[in-house]
C-alpha positions in Angstrom: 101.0 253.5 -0.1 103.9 255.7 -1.0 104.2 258.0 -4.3 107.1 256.7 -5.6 107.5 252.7 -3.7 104.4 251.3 -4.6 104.5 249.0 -2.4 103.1 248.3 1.4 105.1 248.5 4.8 104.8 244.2 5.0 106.4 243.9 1.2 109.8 244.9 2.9 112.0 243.4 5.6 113.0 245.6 8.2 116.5 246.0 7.2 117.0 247.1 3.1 120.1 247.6 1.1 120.2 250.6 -0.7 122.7 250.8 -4.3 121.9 253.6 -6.9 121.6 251.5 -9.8 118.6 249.2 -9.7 120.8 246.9 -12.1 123.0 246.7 -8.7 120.0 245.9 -7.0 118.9 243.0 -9.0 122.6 241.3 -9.0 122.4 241.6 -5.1 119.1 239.6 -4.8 120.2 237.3 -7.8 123.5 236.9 -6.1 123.3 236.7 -2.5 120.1 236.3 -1.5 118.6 232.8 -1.0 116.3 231.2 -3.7 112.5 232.4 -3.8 112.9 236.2 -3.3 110.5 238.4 -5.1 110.2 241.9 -7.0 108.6 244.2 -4.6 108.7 247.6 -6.5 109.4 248.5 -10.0 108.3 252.2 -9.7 110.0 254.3 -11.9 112.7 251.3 -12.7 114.0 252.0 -9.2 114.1 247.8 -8.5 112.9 246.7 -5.0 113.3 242.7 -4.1 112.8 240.9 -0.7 113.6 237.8 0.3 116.2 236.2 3.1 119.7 235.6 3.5 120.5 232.7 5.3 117.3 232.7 6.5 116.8 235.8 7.6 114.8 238.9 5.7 116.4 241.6 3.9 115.5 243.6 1.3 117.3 245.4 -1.1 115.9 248.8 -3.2 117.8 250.7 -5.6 117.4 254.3 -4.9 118.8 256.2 -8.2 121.6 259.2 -7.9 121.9 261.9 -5.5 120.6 263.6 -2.8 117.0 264.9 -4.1 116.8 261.2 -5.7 117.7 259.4 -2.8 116.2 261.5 0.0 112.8 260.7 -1.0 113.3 256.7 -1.1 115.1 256.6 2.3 112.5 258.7 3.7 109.5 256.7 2.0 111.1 253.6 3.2 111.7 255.0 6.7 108.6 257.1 7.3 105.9 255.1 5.2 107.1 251.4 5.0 108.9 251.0 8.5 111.7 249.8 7.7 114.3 250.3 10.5 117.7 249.5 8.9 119.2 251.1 5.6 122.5 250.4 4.5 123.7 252.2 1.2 126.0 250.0 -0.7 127.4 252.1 -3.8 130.7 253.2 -4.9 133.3 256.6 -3.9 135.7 257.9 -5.8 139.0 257.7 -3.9 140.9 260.1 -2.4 143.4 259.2 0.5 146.7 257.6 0.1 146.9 253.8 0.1 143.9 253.6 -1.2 143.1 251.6 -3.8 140.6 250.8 -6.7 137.9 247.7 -5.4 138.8 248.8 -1.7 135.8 249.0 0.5 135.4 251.8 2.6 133.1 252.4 5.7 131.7 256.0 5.9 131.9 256.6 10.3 130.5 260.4 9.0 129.6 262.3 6.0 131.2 266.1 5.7 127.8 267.3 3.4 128.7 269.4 0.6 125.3 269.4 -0.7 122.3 272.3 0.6 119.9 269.5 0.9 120.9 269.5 4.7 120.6 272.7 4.8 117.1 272.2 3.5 116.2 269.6 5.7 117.2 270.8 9.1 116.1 274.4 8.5 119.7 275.7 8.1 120.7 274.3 12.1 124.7 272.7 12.3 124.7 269.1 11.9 127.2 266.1 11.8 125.8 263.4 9.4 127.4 260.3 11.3 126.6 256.4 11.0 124.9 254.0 13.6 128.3 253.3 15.4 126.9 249.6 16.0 126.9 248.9 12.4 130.1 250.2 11.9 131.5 248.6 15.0 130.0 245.3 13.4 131.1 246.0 9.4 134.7 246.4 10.5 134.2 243.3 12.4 132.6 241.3 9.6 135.0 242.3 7.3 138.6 241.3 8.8 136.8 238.0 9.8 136.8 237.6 6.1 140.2 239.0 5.2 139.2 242.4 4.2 141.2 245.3 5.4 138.5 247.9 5.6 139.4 252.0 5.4 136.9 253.3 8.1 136.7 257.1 8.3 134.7 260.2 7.0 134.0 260.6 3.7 132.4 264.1 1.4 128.8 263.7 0.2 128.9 265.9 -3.1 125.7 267.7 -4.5 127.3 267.5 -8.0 129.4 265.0 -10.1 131.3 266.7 -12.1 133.1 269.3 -9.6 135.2 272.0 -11.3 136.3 274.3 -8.6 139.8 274.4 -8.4 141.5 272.7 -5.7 138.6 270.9 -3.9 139.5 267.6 -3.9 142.9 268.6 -2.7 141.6 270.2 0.4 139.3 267.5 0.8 141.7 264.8 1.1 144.1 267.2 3.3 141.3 267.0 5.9 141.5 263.8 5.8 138.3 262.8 4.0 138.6 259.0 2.5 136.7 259.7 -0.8 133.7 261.3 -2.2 130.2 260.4 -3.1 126.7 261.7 -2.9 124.4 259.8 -0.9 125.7 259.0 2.6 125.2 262.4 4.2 121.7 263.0 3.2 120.9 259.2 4.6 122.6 259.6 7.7 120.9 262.8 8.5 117.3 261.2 7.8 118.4 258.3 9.8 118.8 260.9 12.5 115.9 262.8 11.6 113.3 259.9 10.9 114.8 257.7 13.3 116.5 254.5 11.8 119.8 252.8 11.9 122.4 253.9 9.1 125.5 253.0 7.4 127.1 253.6 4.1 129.6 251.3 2.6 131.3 252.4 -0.7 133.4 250.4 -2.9 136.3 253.0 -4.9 135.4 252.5 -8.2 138.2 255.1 -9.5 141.4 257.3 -7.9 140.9 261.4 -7.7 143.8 263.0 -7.9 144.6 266.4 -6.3 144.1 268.4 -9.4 140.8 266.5 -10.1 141.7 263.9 -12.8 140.5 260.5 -12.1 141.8 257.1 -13.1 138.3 254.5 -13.4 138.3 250.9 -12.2 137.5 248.3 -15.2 133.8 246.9 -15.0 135.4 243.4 -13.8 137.5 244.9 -10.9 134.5 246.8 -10.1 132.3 243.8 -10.1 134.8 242.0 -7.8 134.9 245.0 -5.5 131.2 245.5 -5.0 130.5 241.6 -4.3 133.4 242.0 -1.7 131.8 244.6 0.0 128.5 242.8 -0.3 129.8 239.8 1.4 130.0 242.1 4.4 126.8 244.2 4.0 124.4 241.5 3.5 125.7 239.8 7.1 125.4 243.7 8.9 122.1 243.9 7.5 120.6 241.0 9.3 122.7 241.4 12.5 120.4 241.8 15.5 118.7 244.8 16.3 
């Protein structure tokens, strides 16, 4: 039994959604999965539930902030629990033009400002980049439904509050969609470890060049995240 998911490999399905905040994780069961799911970790507060969605298993386990956070729940899912599927579903501040607060975005790579890569492949060049499958199938999922998705590469941030001058500018000049911190450090252990991976982000505020940001209210943000959820739960139990 892992340290920190006290739970065994049959208490999760073999693909699990993965927000931060295990308040997130507890309105996705409660929202979208069918009746009769059940709490499978409560570790820590980091909320775990499985269940099915129409009829098929999923899980769904809140992972907390950042990449020394969620490193060690994708990888104790992954490595110890065998799960074989992971699909972050969190929220990006936005950077690109058009974009717009409640938009979902769909991370095809993760430029990784954060020396947890660094850390985990022994300082060797990587590209943290998604299943292609799942994207293929997100994007496909999600104009079915109406939704024009904004697919691209996005930053994965070590830090939240980033003060160095300019950053954000050059970041969206290189054509980066938004920023976050999760996404690279999960797409390198799905490399790594060996399981499928895709982030999805709603923007939950608008970065400016010069750094100042403009925050979506909790009800647009609400309606955002359980757009994007719409789509995420389906990808999750597409076929393997």
């Amino acid at each position: 039994m892992p340290i920190h998911l006290r739970a065994e490999p049959s208490d999760y399905a073999d693909s699990v959604l993965v927000p931060g905040d295990p308040k997130r994780a507890q309105h996705i069961a409660e929202t979208f999965f069918d009746p009769g799911f059940r709490c499978v970790n409560d570790e820590r507060g980091e909320l775990g539930f499985t269940g099915t969605f129409r009829g098929q298993p999923i899980s769904v386990q809140s992972v907390g902030m950042g990449g020394a956070s969620v490193g060690i729940y994708y990888t104790e899912l992954a490595q110890f629990l065998g799960v074989k599927r992971i699909i972050r579903v969190g929220t990006a501040g936005g950077l690109a033009d058009g974009l717009k607060m409640g938009d979902t975005v769909i991370a095809v790579s993760a430029t990784c400002d954060d020396p947890m890569i660094g850390i985990l492949l022994n300082g060797e060049a990587h590209a943290p980049t998604a299943t292609y499958s799942l994207v293929e199938r997100s994007v496909e999922l999600a104009r079915a439904k109406g939704i024009t998705p904004h697919v691209g590469p996005i930053v994965t941030s070590a830090v939240f509050y980033d003060n160095r001058p300019g950053i954000m500018k050059r970041w969206k000049e290189r054509g980066h969609l938004g920023v976050e911190m999760e996404a690279g450090i999960l797409y390198t252990l799905g490399a790594t470890l060996g399981f499928d991976a895709l982030c999805m982000v709603t923007i939950s505020d608008m970065i400016s060049e010069d750094g100042e940001t403009e925050r979506i209210s909790d009800e647009e943000l609400k309606r955002g995240v359980n757009q994007m959820m719409e789509v995420a739960c389906e990808v999750a139990i597409s076929p393997f």
